[in-house]
C-alpha positions in Angstrom: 0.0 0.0 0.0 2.7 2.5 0.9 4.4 1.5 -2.5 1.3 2.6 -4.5 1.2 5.5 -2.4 4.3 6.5 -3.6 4.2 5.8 -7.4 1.1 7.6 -7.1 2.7 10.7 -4.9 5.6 11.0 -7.3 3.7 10.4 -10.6 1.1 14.1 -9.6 4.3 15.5 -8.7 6.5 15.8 -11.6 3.5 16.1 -13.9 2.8 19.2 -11.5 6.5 20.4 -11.7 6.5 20.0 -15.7 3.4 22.0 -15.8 4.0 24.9 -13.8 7.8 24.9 -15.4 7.9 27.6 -18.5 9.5 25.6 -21.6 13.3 25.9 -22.3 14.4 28.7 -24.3 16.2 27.9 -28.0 19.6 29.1 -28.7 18.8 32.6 -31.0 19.4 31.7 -35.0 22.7 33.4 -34.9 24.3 31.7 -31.8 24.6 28.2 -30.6 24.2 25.8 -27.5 27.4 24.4 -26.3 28.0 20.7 -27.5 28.6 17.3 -25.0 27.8 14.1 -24.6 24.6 12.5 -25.8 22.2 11.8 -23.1 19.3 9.7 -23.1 15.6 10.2 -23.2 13.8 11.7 -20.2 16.9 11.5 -18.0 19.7 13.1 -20.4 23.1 12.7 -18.9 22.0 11.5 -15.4 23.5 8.3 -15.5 26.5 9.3 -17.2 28.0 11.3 -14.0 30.0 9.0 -11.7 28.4 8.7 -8.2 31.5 10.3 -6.7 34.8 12.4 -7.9 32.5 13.4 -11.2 35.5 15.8 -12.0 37.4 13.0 -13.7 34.7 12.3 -16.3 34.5 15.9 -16.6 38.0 16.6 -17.3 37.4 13.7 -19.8 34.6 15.1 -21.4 36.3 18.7 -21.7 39.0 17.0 -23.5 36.1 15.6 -25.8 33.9 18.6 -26.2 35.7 21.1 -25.5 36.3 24.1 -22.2 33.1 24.7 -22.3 30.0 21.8 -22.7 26.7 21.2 -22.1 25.1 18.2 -19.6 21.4 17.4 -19.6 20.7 16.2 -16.1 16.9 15.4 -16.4 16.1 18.0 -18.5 18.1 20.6 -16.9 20.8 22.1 -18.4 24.0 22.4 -16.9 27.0 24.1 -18.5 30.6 23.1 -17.3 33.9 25.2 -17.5 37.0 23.8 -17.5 39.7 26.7 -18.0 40.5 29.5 -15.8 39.7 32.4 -18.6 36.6 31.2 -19.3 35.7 31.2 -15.5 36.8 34.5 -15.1 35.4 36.2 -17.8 31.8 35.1 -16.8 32.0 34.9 -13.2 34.2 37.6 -12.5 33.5 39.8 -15.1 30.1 39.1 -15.3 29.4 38.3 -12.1 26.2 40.9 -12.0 24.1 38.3 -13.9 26.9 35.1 -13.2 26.2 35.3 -9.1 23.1 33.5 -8.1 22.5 29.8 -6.9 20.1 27.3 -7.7 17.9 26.9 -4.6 18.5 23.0 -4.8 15.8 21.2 -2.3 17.8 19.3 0.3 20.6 21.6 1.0 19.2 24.9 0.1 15.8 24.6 1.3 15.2 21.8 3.8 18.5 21.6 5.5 19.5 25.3 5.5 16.0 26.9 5.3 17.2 29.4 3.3 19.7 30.8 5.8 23.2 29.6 4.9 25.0 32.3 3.0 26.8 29.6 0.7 23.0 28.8 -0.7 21.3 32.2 -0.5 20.1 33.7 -4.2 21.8 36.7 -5.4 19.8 39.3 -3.7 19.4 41.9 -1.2 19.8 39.6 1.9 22.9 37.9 0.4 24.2 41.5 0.3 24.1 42.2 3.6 25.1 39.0 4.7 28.2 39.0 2.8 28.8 43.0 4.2 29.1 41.2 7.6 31.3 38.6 6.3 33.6 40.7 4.6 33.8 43.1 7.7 34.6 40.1 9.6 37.3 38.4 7.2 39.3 41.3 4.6 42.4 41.6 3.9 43.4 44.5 7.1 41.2 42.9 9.5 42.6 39.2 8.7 46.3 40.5 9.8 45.2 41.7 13.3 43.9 37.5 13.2 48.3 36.8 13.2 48.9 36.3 16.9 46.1 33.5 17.4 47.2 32.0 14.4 50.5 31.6 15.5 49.3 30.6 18.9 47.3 27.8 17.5 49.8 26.7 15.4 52.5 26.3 17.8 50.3 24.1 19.2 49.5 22.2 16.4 53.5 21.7 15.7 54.3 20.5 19.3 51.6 18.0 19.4 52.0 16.6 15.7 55.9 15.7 16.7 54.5 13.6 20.1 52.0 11.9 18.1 52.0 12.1 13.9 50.0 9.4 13.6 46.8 11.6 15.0 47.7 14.6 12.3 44.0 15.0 11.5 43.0 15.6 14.6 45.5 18.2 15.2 44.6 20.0 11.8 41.1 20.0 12.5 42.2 21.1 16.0 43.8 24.1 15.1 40.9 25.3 12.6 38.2 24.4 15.0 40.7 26.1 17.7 41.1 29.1 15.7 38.1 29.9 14.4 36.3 29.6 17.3 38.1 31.9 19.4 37.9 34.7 16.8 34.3 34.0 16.4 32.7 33.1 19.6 36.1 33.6 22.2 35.5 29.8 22.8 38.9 28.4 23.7 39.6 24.6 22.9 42.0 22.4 24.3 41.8 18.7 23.0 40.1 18.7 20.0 37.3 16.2 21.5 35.3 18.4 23.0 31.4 17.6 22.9 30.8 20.9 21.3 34.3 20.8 18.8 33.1 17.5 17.4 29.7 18.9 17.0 30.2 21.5 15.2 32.2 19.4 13.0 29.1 16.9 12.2 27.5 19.8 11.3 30.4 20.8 8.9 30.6 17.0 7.6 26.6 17.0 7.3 26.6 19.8 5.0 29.1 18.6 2.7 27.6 15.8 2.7 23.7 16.6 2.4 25.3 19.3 -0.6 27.4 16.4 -2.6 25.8 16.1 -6.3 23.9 13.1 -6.6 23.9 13.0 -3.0 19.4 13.1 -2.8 17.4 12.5 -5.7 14.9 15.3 -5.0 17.8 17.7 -5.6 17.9 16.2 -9.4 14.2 15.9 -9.7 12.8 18.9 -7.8 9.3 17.8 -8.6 9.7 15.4 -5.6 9.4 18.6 -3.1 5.4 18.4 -4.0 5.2 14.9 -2.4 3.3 14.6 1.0 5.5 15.0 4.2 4.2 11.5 5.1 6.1 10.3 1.8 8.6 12.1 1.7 11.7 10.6 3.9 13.9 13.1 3.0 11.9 16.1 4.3 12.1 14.5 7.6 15.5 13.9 7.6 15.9 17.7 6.5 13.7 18.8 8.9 16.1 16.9 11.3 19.2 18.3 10.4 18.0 21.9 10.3 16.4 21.8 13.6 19.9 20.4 15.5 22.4 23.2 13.2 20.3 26.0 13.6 19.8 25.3 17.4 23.7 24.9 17.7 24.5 28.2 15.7 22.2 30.0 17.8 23.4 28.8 21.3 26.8 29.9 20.1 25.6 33.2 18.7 24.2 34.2 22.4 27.7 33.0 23.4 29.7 34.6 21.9 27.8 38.4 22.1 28.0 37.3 26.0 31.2 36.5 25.9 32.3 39.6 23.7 30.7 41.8 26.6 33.0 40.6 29.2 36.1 43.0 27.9 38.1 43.8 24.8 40.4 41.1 25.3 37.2 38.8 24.4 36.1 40.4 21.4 34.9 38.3 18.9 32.7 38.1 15.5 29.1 38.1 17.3 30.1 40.8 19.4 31.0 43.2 16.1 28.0 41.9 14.5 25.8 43.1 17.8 27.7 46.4 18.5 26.9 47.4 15.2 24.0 45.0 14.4 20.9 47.9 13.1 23.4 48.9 10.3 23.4 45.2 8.7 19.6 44.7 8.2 19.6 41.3 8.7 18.0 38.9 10.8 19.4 37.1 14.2 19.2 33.5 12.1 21.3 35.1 9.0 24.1 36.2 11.3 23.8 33.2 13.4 24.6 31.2 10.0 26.9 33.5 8.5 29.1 33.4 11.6 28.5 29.6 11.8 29.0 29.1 8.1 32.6 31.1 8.7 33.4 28.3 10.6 32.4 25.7 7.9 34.1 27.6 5.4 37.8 27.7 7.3 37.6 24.6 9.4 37.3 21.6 7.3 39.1 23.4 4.0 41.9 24.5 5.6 42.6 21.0 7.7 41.6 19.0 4.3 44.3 21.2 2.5 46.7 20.3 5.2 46.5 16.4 5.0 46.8 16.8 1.3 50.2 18.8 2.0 51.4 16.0 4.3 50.4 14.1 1.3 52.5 15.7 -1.4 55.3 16.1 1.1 55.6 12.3 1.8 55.1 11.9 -2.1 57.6 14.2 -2.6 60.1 14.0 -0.2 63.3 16.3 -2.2 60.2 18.7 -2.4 60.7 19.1 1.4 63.5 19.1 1.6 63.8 22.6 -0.8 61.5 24.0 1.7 63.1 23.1 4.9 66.3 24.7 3.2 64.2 28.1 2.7 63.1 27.4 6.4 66.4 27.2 7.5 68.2 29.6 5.1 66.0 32.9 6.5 64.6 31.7 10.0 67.7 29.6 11.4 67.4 27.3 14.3 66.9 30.0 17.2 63.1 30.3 16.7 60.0 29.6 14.8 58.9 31.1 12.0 56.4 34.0 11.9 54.5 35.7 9.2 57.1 38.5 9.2 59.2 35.9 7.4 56.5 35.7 5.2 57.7 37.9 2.2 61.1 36.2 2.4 59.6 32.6 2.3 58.3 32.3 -1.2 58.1 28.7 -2.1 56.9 28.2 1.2 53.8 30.2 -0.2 54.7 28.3 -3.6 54.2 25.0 -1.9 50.8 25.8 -0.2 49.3 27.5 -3.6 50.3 24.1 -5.3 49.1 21.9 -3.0 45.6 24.0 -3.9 46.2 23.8 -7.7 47.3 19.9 -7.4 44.7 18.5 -4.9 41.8 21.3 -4.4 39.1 20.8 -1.5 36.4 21.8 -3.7 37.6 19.7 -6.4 34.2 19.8 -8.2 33.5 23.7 -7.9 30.6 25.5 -6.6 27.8 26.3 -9.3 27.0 29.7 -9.9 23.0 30.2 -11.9 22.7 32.6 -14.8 19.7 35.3 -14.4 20.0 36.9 -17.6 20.6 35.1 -21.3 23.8 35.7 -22.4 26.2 35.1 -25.4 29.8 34.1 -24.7 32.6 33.9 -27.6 35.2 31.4 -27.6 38.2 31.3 -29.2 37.7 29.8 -32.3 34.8 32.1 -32.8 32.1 30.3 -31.9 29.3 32.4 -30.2 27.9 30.5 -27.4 24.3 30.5 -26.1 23.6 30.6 -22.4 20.5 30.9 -20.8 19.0 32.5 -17.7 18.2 29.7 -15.1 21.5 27.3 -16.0 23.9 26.5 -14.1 28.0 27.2 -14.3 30.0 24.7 -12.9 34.1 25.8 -12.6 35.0 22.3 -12.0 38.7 23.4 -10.3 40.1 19.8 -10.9 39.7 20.6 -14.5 40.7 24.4 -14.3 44.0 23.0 -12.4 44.9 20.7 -14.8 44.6 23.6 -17.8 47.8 22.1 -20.2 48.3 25.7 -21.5 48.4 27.2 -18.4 49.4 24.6 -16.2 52.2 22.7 -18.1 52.6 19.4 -16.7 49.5 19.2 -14.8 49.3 16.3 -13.0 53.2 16.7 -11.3 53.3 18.4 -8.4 55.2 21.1 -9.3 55.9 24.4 -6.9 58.7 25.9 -9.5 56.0 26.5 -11.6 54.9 29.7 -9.3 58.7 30.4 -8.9 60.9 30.1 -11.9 60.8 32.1 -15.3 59.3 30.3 -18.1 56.4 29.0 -16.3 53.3 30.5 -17.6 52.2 31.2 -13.6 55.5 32.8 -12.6 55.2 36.6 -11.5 57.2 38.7 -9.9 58.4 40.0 -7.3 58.9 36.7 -5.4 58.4 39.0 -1.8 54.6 39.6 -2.8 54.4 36.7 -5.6 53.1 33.8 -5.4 49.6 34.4 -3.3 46.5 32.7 -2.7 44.6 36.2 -2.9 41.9 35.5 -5.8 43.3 32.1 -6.4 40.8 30.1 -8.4 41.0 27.2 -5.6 38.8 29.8 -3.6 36.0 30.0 -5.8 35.0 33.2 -8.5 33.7 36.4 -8.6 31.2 37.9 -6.1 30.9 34.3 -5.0 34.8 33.9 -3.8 35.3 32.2 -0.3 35.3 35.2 2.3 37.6 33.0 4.5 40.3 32.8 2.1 42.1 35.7 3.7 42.7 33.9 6.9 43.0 30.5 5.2 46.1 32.1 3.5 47.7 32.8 6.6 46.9 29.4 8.4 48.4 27.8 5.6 52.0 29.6 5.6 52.4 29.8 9.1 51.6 25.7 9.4 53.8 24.9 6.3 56.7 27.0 7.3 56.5 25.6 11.0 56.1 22.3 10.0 59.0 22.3 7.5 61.0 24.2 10.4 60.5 22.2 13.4 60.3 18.4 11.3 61.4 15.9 9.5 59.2 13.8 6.9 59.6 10.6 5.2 57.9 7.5 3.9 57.0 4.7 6.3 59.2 1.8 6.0 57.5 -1.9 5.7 59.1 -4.8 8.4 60.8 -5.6 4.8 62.2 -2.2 5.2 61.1 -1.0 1.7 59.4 2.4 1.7 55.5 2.2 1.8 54.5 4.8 -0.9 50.8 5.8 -0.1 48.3 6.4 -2.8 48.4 9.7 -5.1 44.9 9.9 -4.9 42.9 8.1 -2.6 40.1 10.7 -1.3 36.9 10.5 0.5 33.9 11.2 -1.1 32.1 14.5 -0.6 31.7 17.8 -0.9 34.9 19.1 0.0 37.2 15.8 0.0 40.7 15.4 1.8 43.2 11.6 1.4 41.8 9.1 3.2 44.3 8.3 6.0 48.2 7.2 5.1 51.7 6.1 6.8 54.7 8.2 7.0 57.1 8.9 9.8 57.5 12.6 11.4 59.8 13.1 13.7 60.9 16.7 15.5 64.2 18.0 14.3 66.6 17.4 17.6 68.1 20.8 17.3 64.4 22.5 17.7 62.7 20.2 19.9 63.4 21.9 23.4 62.7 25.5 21.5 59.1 24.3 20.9 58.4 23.0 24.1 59.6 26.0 25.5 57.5 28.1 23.3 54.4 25.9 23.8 54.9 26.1 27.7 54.9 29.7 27.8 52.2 30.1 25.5 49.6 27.1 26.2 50.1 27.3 30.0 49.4 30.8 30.4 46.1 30.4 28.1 44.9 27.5 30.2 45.3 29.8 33.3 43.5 33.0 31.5 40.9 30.6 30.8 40.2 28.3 33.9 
């Protein structure tokens, strides 16, 4: 009975959908629709799409149809880019009709309710949101962020040499650490706290519930107009949203209260509340945008981090160039600090290619067209795209651009340091960055986090290359045990599934560190009880 139920429910609710849904535009007579690959009736290029990592069929088919191609995903249409031109010139340049998102069902609607910034349409509200974000997060206020970062990353160092083996814990440590101090003055000690681990199901929830493929309503809206009663997934939504937003808001009224306690305890809800009339947004929208902060630094910037111990075990002359640099401007009398950032550029180098050669977001973010537009490629074809499509910057593809990434596949930092490379600028003090870098998303859409991501990535590489010493695990055989190039979870943002090597701390620096750790950690535990 339930099973007729449901045939029935889902049968009145895509012939509803497809009757309320205006046809599909044609391409003008003077333009025309990107190609790709033939799909099949009804469901078009649905069951084409791998379940998981989609960006290697991708990258095939752009190599098949070209940088820019056309997938029919149920009788959507979907347009992929897969160079960093293309990219720019429509969601950069563009980006006043290039900006909006697709309000998918099960990530946008039932587990967010319309409140995460990541999901919010190109409007008003995602104005003001992102005014609080950026207020929060640019470039000047990121720098007065330094101290706690190198704080937090002391502590990070010390504890990855007395235990390597736990090395995600202590990456998601230190984001979870930092970002919750600057946002809520919330101070974390182990990493296993009730409301640390939390927060991060929240995080894993999201990239999870937002994974293509991940729900079937999301690629068959129509299945929003079934009945709660047959409709699993709006329970499970209903579910999710009701334990994040409860969590963001607990730690919204935390953190103001916390802020009001002295300067020393400023945070992000207190600046949002001291100034809160001037924003025009709702408690809920701040409580998510500060939260969402949180998503957006924590599990990127640890994911990035495993997939530099990653490369670094892979690549073990590669660290061995960078522990020179290390050494060669910092020496063995103390730790490196971002003032030796300007003088450290393959350190920079290092972390921009790890981006390039593993990206978090491997399969992009889609941005949705409001407005038809015409787009002309090089060979001087004039391309139609429609208002309501979506644009996906698949970055795996984008990173592995021949022309402008000779080599692609090789992890390769001289490429951002050496004349001759088609990436190389200088000067090397400011050159290479990670300010607009294409692994942080385009155009009005960029990640607002990726000013402090920058810096936790420097400070960690360079204090990690400074204080030890990285190699491949050795079997009982005592041949090296090389861990896979590419063995990732599945997800939304995706990070190496755990591997062997051997860290050690660098005798020479070992007593500095605990001495620097002690005087820092032990009078933090004291400030805070």
């Amino acid at each position: 009975m339930l099973a007729a139920f449901l045939v029935v429910g889902c049968t009145i609710a895509v012939c509803a959908y497809y009757l309320i849904t205006p046809a599909r535009q044609k391409a003008p007579a003077d333009v025309q629709l990107p190609d790709g690959p033939p799909g099949k009736p009804i469901i078009g290029n649905l069951l084409d799409i791998p379940p998981y990592h989609s960006w290697f069929k991708f990258q095939e088919w752009s190599m098949q149809y070209g940088p820019l191609f056309r997938l029919n995903i149920a009788g959507r249409n979907h347009i992929v880019v897969s160079t960093e031109e293309i990219a720019n010139d429509l969601l950069r340049e563009r980006g006043n009709i290039y900006s909006d998102r697709e309000q998918l069902p099960m990530a946008a609607q039932l587990l967010s309710n319309n409140l995460r910034p990541l999901f919010l349409p190109y409007g008003e509200t995602w104005r003001n949101v992102r005014k609080l974000m950026h207020n929060l997060t640019n470039v000047s206020i990121a720098a007065t962020y330094e101290p706690l970062q190198e704080e937090e990353s002391l502590r990070m160092v010390r504890d990855l040499t007395r235990a390597p083996e736990k090395y995600e814990t202590w990456f998601e440590r230190y984001s979870a650490g930092l970002i919750l101090r600057l946002a809520y003055s919330k101070p974390v000690y182990t990493g296993e706290e009730s409301f640390v681990r939390r927060i991060l199901r929240v995080v894993h929830t999201v990239e999870r519930v937002a994974s293509p493929g991940a729900y079937l309503v999301d690629t068959i809206p129509a299945l929003m107009y079934l009945p709660y009663f047959l409709a699993p997934f709006k329970r499970e939504g209903a579910k999710l949203h009701a334990e994040e937003s409860n969590l963001f808001r607990n730690l919204l009224e935390e953190g103001i209260s916390n802020s009001q306690r002295g300067p020393a305890m400023e945070n992000f809800c207190g600046k949002w509340f001291n100034k809160k009339v001037s924003y025009s947004i709702s408690d809920d929208h701040a409580a998510y945008a500060i939260g969402t902060l949180f998503e957006a630094g924590a599990g990127t910037t640890a994911s990035a981090m495993m997939s530099f111990m990653l490369s670094m075990t892979l690549h073990p002359h590669e660290f061995a160039k960078l522990q020179a640099e290390v050494d060669k401007i910092v020496g063995p009398s103390r730790l490196p600090s971002f003032t030796d950032m300007p003088d450290l550029p393959r350190v920079r180098a290092v972390a921009k290619e790890v981006l390039r050669w593993r990206p978090v977001t491997a399969g992009g973010l889609p941005h949705m067209l409001t407005k038809d537009d015409v787009y002309k490629m090089e060979d001087g074809r004039s391309i139609f795209l429609p208002a309501g499509v979506n644009v996906h910057p698949v970055q795996w593809s984008i990173h592995r651009e021949p022309k402008r990434y000779p080599d692609p596949d090789s992890f390769r930092p001289e490429r951002w340091l050496e004349e001759g490379w088609p990436t190389f600028k200088e000067p090397l003090t400011q050159y290479p960055n990670l300010q607009n870098f294409s692994a942080f998303g385009f155009g009005r859409r960029i990640c607002p986090g990726q000013n402090i991501a920058e810096r936790s990535l420097y400070i960690l590489i360079s204090r990690i290359a400074w204080c030890c010493d990285i190699s491949q695990k050795q079997s009982p055989e005592g041949k090296p045990i090389v861990p896979p190039s590419y063995d990732y979870i599945t997800g939304f943002n995706v990070q190496p599934k755990p591997f062997d090597f051997d860290l050690k701390a660098r005798l020479d620096r070992q007593n500095l560190l605990e001495s620097e750790y002690n005087a820092v950690w032990s009078n933090n535990q004291e400030k805070n009880g």
